[in-house]
Structure formats: structure tokens, C-alpha cells
C-alpha positions in Angstrom: -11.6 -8.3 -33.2 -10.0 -5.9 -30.5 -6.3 -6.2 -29.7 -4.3 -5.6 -26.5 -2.5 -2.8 -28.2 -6.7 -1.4 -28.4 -7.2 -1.8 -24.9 -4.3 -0.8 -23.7 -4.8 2.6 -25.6 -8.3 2.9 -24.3 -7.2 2.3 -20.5 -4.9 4.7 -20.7 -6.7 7.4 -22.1 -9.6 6.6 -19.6 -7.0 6.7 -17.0 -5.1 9.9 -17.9 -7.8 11.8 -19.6 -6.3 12.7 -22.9 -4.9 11.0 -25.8 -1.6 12.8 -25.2 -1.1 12.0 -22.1 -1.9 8.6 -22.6 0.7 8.4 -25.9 3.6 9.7 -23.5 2.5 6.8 -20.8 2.2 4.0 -23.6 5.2 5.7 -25.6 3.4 6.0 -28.5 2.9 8.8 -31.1 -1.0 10.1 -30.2 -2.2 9.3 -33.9 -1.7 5.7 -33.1 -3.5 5.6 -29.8 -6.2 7.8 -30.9 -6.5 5.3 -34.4 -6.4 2.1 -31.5 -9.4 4.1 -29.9 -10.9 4.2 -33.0 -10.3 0.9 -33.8 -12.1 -0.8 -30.8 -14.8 1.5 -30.7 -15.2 -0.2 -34.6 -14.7 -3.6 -33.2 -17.4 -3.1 -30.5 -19.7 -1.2 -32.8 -19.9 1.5 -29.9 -19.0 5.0 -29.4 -16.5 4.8 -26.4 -15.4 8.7 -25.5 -17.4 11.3 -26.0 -15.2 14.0 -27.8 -17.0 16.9 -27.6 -15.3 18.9 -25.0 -11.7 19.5 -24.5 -11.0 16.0 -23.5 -12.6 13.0 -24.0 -15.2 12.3 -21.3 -16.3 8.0 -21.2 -19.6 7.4 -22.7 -21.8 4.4 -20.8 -21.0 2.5 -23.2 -16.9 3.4 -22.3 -17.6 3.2 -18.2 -19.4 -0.7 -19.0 -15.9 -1.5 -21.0 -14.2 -0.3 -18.7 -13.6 -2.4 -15.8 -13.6 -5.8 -17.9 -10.6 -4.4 -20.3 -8.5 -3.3 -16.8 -9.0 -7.1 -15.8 -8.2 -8.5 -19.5 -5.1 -6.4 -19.3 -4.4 -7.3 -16.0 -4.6 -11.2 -16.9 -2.7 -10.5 -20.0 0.3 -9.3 -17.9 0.3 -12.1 -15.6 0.2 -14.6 -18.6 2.9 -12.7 -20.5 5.1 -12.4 -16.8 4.3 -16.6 -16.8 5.2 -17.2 -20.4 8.7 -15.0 -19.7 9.7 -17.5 -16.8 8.9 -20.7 -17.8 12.3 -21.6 -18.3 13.5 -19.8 -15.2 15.5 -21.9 -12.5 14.1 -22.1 -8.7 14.6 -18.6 -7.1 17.1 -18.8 -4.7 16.3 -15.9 -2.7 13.5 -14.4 -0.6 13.9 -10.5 -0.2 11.2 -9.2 2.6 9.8 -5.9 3.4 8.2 -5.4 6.7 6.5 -2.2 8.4 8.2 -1.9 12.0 4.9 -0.7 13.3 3.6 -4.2 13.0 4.9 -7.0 15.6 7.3 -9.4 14.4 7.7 -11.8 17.5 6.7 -15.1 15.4 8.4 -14.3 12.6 11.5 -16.0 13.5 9.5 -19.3 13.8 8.0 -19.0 10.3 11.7 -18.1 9.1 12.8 -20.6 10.8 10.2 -23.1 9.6 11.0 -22.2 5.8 14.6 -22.3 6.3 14.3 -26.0 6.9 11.7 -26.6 3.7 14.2 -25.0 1.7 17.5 -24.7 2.7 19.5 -23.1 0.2 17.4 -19.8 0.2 18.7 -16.8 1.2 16.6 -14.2 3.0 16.9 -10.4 2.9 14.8 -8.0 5.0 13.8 -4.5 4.8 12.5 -1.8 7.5 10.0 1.0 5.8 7.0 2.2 6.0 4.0 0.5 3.9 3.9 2.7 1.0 7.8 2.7 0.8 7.1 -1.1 0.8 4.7 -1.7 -1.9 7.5 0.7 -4.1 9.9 -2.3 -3.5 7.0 -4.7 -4.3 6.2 -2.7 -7.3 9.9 -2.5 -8.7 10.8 -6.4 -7.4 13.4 -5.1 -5.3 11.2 -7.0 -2.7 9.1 -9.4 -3.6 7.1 -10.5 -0.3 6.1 -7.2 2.3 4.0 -6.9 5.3 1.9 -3.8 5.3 -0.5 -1.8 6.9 -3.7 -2.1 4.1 -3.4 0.7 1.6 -6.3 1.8 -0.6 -4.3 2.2 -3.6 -1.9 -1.2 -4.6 -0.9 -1.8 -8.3 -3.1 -4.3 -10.4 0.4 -6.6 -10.7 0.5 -7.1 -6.8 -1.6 -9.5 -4.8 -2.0 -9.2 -1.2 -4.6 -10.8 1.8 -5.4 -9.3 5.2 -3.6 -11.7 7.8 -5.4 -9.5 10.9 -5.1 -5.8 12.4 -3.3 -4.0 15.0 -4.9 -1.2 16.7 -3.9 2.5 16.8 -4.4 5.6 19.6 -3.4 8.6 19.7 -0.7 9.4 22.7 1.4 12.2 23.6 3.8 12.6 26.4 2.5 12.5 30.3 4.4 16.0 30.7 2.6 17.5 27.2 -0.4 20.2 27.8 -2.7 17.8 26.1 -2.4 15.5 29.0 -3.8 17.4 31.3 -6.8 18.2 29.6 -9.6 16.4 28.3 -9.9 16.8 24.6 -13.4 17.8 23.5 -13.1 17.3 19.2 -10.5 16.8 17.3 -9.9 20.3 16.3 -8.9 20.8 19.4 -5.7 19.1 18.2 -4.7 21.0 15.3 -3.7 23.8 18.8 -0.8 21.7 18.5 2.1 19.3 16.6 1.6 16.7 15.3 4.1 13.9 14.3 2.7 11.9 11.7 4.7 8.9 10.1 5.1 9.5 5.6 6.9 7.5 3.4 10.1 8.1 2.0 8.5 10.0 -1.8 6.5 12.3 0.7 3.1 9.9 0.7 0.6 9.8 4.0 -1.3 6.3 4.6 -4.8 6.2 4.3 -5.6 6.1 8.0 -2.5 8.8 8.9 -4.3 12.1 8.1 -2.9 15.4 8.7 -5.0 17.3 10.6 -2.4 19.8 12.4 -1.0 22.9 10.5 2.1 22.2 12.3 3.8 18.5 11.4 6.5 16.9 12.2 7.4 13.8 9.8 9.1 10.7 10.2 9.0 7.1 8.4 9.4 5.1 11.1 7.3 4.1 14.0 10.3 4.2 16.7 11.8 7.9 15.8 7.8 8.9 15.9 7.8 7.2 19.6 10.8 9.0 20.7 9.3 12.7 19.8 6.2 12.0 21.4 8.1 10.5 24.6 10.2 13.8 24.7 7.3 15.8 24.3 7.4 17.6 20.8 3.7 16.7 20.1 0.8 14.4 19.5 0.3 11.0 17.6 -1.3 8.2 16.6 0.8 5.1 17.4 0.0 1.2 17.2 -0.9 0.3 20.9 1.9 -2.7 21.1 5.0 0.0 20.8 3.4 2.3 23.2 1.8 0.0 26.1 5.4 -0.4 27.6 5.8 3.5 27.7 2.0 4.2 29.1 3.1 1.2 31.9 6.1 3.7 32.8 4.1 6.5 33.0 6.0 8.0 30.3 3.2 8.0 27.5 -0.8 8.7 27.9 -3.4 8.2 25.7 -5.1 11.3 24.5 -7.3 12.3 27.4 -10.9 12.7 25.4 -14.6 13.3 26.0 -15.0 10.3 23.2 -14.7 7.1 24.1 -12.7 5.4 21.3 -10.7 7.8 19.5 -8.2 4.9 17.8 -7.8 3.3 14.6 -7.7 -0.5 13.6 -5.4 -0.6 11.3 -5.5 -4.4 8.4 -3.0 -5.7 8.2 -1.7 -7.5 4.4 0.5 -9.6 3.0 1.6 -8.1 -0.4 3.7 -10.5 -3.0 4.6 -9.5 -6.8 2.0 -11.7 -9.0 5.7 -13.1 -10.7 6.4 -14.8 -7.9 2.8 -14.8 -5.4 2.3 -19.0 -7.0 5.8 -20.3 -6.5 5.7 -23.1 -4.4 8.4 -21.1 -1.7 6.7 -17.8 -1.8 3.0 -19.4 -1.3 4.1 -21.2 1.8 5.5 -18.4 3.2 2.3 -16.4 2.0 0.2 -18.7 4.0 2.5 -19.5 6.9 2.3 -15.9 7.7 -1.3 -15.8 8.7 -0.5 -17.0 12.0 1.9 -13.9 12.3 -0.8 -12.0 14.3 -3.1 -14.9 16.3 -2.5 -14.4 20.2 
């Protein structure tokens, strides 16, 4: 019968493409990973790689197995991460990372709300930018963050959409693209673009370079302030930027196009260690109300 240690090894080389690369990610000598492989293919009386190129290349038979050893291995882990704190005392402290791009105006009543269910809990927040967030998540230096969706979250972290906010692009009511109507968006790449990247050089899903000439920054507010003094274009969430646009300061991006913005989910992420316990849940679910009107 196949063993974690089997699927593990055949993830891995799925995942990395080699049977060396995967020994250096399960630090393990490659003889025993490759004799794992061998192994399950045994147990499951099927050819799993097909080894007759420089790498090995998953057979049908490996793409079918696939997917349901990812979610056995993901289960396993959770069980394992269960069976290590059973006889763990109440955690004491909620650590929280939060995306200033999103609004934050009701969180003080759901903080406020969980202080009184459980009063000796201490709370820690965090400012970064989503990716820099699930990092946290991922390492449990935080264990709850609210994100802008990513595409790409580790199998150990759950999440759930709680709404969206929506995005435009803006630039400064003095900046050349103001007083022009934009035709495509080539037309941009003319000129700078700021564009917000985490803190280990990583772009979000929905914040594409398109510009040869970028400026970068990881927060919303220092992305604001170069686009109010001018330095270039970019896409901002509409609740930072309505005040500016009131004042005449800001202007969204004159264009042929009706709609050129982006709606942007927004999640709830929580470290599977801790996404059941009874403190965490509550806040889990007391912060779908974070976005309603």
C-alpha cells in the first residue's frame, strides 16, 4: 500500500520536474525518492512518469494521481498540524495583517466586539501589501490577513472572499495624460507608471506592468502621493482616491473606453493551524461584514 513518504516523492517530482530537484526540496538523497517513485507506481500497478526524455514527463495515468495525492497530502498535514496541538493551551494572541488599500472603517467595531468575547487576547497588526501578507500567513508570523485575492496561496492557508473594492487608473489633473483622451492602452506605456510590488519584488495578479518605465512602491499611500505630484500614472482603489478627484487634485484616466478599472476580491486568509479555533473563526466570520455599505 502507498505511503506518504511515496506521495510526497511523487508530488514533488511532478512539481519540480526532476528527481533531483525534488530530493533537494524533500532533503532526501535522489535514490530514495526515485525508489519511493518506484514504489507507488508498484502499489498502483501503473507507470506514473514517463522517463524517456531528459526528465520525467507525467503519464495519464500520473496527471489522474495527481490531484487526489496533492489533497491526501494536504489533509495529511492538517491532521499531523492537529495531532501536534492537541495539548496546546488557548492562544492568547491574535497577530493581523491587513492591505492598506482595502478600507478599514468597521474594523474597530469587530475588534472591539472580540475584545469583549475574549478579553485577555492581545492583538497585533500589520500594514503590507497582499503578497507580503500571505508570506506572514505562510511563516505564522501572522496568522489572520486581509488581502486583495491572489491566484497563487499555499495549500496550508484557507481563505474566503468577504467582497471587492474597485480599482481606476488616475494620474494627476496637471499630468499630460489628463488632457488627452486615451485611445488603448499602449498609449500608456508613453509614460511612468507607478505600480505597487511586494516587499521580495512580486506584482499582484491584477497589477500588470505595462510601462517600460516603473516606479515601485508597496503601499497604496506613497503610490497616491506620486501620482498626486505628478510623476506618472496608476491604478488605485477608488475609496483612497475619491477625496483627491473631489479636490481636483486627481482624474481618472481620460479614455475612449468606458470602463477601464479593475474589481479587485477581496479575502480573508487564516493559517489552517489556527483557521477552526473557536477565536480565530469568529473573527473569520465577523469580518464579512467588513465591506457591506
Amino acid at each position: 500500500m502507498y505511503s506518504i513518504d511515496q506521495l510526497e516523492a511523487f508530488v514533488a517530482t511532478a512539481k519540480t520536474g526532476s528527481f533531483s530537484a525534488a530530493a533537494r526540496t524533500l532533503n532526501k538523497a535522489q535514490s530514495v525518492v526515485s525508489q519511493h517513485v518506484i514504489n507507488l507506481e508498484i502499489d498502483c500497478n501503473a507507470i506514473l512518469f514517463d522517463r524517456s526524455g531528459r526528465y520525467p514527463q507525467l503519464t495519464q495515468a500520473g496527471k489522474k494521481l495527481l490531484s487526489h495525492a496533492q489533497v491526501l497530502l494536504a489533509q495529511h498535514q492538517r491532521l499531523r498540524s492537529c495531532v501536534q496541538h492537541l495539548d496546546k493551551p488557548f492562544i492568547s494572541e491574535l497577530t493581523i495583517g491587513l492591505d492598506e488599500g482595502i478600507p478599514f472603517q468597521k474594523l474597530s467595531s469587530i475588534v472591539n466586539q472580540l475584545e469583549i468575547d475574549f478579553p485577555n487576547t492581545a492583538l497585533e497588526f500589520f500594514t503590507a501589501s497582499s503578497i507580503d501578507i500571505i508570506d506572514l500567513i505562510d511563516t505564522e508570523r501572522a496568522v489572520t490577513g486581509i488581502i486583495f485575492s491572489e491566484l497563487s496561496i499555499p495549500s496550508h492557508i484557507d481563505y474566503e472572499s468577504i467582497g471587492s473594492i474597485k480599482f481606476d487608473i488616475y494620474v494627476a489633473s496637471a499630468h499630460p495624460l489628463a488632457q488627452q483622451e486615451t485611445n488603448n492602452l499602449a498609449s500608456l506605456k508613453l509614460h511612468r507608471q507607478l505600480l505597487m510590488r511586494s516587499r521580495n519584488n512580486k506584482s499582484s495578479n491584477f497589477q500588470l506592468a505595462l510601462s517600460p518605465d516603473i516606479w515601485y512602491a508597496d503601499n497604496y499611500y506613497v503610490l497616491l502621493e506620486l501620482t498626486l505630484q505628478g510623476n506618472g500614472w496608476c491604478l488605485l482603489p477608488n475609496h483612497i482616491a475619491n477625496e483627491y478627484v473631489k479636490g481636483g487634485q486627481l482624474v481618472l484616466l481620460p479614455s475612449e473606453f468606458h470602463d477601464m478599472g479593475w474589481q479587485a476580491s477581496v479575502d480573508v486568509i487564516q493559517h489552517h493551524r489556527y483557521s477552526l479555533e473557536p477565536m480565530f473563526k469568529q473573527f473569520r466570520h465577523a469580518l464579512r461584514q467588513l465591506l457591506t455599505p
